[in-house]
MDTraj code that builds the backbone (N, CA, C; nanometers):
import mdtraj as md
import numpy as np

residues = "UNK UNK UNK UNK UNK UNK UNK UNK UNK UNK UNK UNK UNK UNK UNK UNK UNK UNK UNK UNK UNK UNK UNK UNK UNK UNK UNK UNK UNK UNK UNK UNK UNK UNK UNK UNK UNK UNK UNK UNK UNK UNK UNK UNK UNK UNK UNK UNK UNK UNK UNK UNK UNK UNK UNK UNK UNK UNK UNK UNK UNK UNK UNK UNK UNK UNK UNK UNK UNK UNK UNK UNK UNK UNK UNK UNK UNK UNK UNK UNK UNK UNK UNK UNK UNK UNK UNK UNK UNK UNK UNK UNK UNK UNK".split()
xyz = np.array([
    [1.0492, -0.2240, 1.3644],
    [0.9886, -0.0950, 1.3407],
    [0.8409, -0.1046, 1.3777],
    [0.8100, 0.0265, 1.4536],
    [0.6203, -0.0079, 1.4797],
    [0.5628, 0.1235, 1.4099],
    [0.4212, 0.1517, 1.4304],
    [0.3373, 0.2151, 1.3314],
    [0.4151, 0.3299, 1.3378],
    [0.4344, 0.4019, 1.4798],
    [0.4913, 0.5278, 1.4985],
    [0.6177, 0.5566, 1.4300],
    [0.7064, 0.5010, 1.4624],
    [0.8591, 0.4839, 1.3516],
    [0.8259, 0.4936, 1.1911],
    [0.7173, 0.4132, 1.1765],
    [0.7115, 0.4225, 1.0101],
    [0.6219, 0.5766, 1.0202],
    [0.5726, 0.6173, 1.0274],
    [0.5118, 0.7280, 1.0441],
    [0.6444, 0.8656, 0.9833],
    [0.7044, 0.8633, 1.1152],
    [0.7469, 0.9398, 1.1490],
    [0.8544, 0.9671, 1.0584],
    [0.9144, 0.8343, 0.9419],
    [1.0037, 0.8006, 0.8171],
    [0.9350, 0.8894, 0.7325],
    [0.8114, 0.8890, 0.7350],
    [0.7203, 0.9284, 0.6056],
    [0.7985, 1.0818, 0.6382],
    [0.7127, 1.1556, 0.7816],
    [0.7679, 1.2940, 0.8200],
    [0.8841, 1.3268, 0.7854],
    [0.9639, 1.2569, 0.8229],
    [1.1497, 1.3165, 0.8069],
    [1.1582, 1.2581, 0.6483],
    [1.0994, 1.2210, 0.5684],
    [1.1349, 1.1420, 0.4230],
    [1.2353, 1.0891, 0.4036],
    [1.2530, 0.9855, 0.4877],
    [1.3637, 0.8819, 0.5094],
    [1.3238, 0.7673, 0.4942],
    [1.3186, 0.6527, 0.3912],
    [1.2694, 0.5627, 0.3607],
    [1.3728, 0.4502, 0.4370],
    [1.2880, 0.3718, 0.5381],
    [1.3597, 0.3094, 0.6165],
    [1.4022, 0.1992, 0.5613],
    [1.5091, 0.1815, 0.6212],
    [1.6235, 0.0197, 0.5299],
    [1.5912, -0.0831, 0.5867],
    [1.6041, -0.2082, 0.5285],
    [1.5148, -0.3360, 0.5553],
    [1.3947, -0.3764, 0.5507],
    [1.3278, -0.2690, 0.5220],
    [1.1757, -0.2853, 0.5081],
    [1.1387, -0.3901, 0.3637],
    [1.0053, -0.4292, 0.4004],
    [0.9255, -0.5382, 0.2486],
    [0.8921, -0.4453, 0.1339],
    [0.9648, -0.4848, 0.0674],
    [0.8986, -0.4033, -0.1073],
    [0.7917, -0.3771, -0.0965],
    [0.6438, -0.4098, -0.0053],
    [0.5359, -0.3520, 0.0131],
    [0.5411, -0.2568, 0.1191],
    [0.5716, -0.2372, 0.1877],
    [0.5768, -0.1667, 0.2675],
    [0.6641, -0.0189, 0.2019],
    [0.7423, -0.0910, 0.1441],
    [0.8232, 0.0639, 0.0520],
    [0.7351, 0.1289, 0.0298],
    [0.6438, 0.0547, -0.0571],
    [0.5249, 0.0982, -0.1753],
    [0.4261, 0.1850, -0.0788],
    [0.4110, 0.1576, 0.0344],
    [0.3143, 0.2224, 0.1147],
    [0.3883, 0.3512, 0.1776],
    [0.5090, 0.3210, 0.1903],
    [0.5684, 0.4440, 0.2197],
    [0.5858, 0.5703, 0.1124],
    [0.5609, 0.4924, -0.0302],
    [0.5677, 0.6256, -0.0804],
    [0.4420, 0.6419, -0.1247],
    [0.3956, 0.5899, -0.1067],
    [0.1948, 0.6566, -0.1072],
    [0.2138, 0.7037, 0.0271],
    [0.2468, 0.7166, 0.1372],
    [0.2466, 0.7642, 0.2284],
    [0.3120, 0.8984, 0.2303],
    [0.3787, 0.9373, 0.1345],
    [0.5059, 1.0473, 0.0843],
    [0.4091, 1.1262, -0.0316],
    [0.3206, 1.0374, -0.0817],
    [0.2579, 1.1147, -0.1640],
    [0.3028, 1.0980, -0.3255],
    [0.3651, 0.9765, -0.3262],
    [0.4436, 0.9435, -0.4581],
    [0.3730, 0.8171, -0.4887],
    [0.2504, 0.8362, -0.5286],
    [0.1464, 0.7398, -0.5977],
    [0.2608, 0.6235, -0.7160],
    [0.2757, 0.6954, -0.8337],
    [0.3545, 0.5831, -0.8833],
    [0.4948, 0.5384, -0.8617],
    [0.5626, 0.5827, -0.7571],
    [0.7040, 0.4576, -0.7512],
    [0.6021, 0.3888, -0.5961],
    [0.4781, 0.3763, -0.5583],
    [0.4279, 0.3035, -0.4849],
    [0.4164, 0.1966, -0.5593],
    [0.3217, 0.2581, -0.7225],
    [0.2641, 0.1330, -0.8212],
    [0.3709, 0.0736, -0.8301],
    [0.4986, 0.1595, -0.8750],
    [0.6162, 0.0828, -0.9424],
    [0.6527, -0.0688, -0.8522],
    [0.6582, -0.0426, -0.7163],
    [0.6939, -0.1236, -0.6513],
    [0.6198, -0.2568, -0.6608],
    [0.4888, -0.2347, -0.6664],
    [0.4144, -0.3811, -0.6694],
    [0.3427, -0.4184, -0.7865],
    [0.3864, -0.3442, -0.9321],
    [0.3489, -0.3528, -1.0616],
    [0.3678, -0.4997, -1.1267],
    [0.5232, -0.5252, -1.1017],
    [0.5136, -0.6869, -1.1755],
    [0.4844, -0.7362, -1.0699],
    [0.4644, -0.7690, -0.9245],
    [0.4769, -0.8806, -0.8374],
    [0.3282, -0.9285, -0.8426],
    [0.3175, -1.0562, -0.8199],
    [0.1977, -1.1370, -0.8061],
    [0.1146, -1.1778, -0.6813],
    [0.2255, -1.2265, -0.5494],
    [0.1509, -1.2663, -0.4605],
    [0.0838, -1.1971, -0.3835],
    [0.0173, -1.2607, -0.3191],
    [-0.1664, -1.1679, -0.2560],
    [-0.1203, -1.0374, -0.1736],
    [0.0103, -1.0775, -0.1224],
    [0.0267, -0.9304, -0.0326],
    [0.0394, -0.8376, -0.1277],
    [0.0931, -0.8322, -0.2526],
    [0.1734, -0.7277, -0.3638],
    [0.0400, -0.6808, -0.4446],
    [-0.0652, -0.7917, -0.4715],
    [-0.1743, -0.7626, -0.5093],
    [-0.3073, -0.6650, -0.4036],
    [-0.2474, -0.7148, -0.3033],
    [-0.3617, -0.6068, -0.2112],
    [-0.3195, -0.4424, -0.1818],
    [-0.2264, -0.4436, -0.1971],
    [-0.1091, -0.3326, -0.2173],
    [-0.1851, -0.2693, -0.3267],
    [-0.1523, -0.3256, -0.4310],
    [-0.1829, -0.3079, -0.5705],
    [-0.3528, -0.2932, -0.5803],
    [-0.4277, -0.3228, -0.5219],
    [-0.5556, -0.2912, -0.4908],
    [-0.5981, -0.1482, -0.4615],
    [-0.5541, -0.1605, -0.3349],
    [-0.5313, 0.0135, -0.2618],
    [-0.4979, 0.1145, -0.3268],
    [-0.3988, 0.1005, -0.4238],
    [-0.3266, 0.2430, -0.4952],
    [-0.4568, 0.2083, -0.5870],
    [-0.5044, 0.1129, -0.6719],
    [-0.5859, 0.1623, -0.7786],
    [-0.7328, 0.1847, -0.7368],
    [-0.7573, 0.1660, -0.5575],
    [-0.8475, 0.2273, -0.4915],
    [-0.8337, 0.4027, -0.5152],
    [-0.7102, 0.3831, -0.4988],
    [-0.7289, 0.5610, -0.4374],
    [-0.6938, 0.5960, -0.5736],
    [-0.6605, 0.5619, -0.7067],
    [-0.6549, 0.6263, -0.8337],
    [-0.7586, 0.6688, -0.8180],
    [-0.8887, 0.5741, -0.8006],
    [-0.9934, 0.5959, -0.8542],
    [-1.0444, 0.5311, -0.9284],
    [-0.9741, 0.3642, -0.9982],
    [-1.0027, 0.3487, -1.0374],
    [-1.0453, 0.1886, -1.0125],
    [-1.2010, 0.2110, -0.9805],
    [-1.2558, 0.0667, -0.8952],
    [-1.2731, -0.0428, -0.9599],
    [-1.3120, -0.0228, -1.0705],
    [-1.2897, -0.2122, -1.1707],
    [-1.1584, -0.2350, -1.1384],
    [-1.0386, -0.2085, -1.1628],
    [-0.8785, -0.2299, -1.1658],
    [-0.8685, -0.2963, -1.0318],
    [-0.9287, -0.2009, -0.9271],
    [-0.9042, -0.2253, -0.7945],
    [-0.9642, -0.3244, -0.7297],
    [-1.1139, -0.3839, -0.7889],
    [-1.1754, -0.5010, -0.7898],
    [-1.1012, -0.6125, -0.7998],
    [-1.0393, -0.5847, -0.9458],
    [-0.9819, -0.6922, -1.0446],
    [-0.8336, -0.7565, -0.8988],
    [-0.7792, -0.6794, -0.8162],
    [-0.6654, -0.6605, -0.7595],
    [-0.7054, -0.7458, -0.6247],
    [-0.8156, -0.6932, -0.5476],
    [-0.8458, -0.7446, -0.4515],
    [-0.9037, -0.8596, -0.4522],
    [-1.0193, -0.9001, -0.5669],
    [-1.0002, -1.0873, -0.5990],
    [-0.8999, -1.1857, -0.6141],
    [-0.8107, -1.0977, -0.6493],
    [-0.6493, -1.1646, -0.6794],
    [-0.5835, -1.1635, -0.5278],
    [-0.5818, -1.0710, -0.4843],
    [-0.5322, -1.0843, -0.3175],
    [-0.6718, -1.1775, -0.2689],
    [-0.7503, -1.2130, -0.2537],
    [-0.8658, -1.2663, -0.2157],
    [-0.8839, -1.1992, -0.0817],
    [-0.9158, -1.0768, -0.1082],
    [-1.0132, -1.0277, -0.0636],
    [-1.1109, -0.8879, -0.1238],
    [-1.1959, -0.8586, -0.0760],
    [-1.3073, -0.7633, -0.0923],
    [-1.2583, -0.6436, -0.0603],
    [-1.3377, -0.5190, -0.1609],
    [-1.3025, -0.4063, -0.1713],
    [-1.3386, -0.3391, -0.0045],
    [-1.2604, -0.2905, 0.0649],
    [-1.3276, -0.2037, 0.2292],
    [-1.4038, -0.1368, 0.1685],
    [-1.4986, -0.1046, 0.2982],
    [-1.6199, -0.0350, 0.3178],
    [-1.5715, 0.1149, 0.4051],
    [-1.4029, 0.1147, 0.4120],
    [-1.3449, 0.2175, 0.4777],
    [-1.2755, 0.3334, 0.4028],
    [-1.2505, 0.4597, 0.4612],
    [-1.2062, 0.5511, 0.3955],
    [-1.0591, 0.4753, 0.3595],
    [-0.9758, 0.5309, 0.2484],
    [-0.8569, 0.5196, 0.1747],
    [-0.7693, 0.5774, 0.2862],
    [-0.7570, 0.6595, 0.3857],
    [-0.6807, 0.6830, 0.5075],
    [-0.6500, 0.4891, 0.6309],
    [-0.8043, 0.5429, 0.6225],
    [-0.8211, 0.3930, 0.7234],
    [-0.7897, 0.2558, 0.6243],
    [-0.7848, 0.2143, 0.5327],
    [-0.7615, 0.1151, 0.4632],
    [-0.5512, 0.1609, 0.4673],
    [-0.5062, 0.2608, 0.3993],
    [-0.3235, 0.2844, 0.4230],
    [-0.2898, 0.2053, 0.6271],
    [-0.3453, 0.2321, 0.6682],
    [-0.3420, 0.2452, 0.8109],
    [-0.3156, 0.0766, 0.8218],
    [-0.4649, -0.0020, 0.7828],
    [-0.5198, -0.1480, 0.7810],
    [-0.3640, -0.2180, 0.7332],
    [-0.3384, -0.1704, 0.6146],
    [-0.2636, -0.2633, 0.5761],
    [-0.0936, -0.2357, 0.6108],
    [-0.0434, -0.1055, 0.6331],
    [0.0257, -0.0781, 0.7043],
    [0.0549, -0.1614, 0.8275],
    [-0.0386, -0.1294, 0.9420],
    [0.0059, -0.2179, 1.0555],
    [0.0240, -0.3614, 1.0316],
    [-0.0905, -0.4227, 0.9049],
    [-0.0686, -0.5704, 0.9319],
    [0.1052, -0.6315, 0.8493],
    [0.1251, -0.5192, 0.7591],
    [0.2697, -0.5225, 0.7165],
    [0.3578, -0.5273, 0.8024],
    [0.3313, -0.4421, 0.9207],
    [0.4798, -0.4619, 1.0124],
    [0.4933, -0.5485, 1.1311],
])
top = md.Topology()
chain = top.add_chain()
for i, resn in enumerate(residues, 1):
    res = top.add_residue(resn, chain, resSeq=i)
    for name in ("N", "CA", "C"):
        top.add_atom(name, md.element.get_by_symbol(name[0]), res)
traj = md.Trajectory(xyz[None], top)
């Protein structure tokens, strides 16, 4: 699957099969379904599930949480809009 295909899943709201439990999660922040995004990467731990988990509590709004998330993924909060950051981690998912 490439950026355009996942895109275009979001459009038709067809959550594509085989995809990474993160990538689900981005698809339904991509759908506009903030918490079964959280749901998806709520218990998981490793850095990809945590940077995931960064992003949604970026775009809550809520930036200590989202701090707390992206030290745990080890990395730093972007300096980019919440469009361009879905995008960032999107492509490097697929």
């Amino acid at each position: 699957m490439n950026y355009d295909q996942f895109l275009q899943s979001i459009q038709l709201k067809q959550l594509p099969k085989g995809i990474s439990i993160y990538l689900t999660a981005m698809w339904y922040d991509g759908c506009e379904q903030w918490e079964k995004a959280h749901d998806c990467v709520d218990s998981l731990s490793d850095a990809t599930a945590c940077w995931v988990h960064a992003y949604l509590h970026r775009k809550e709004g809520d930036t200590w949480n989202a701090d707390y998330w992206y030290n745990r993924a080890k990395k730093q909060r972007p300096a980019v809009s919440l469009q361009d950051e879905w995008v960032d981690i999107v492509k490097a998912l697929l």
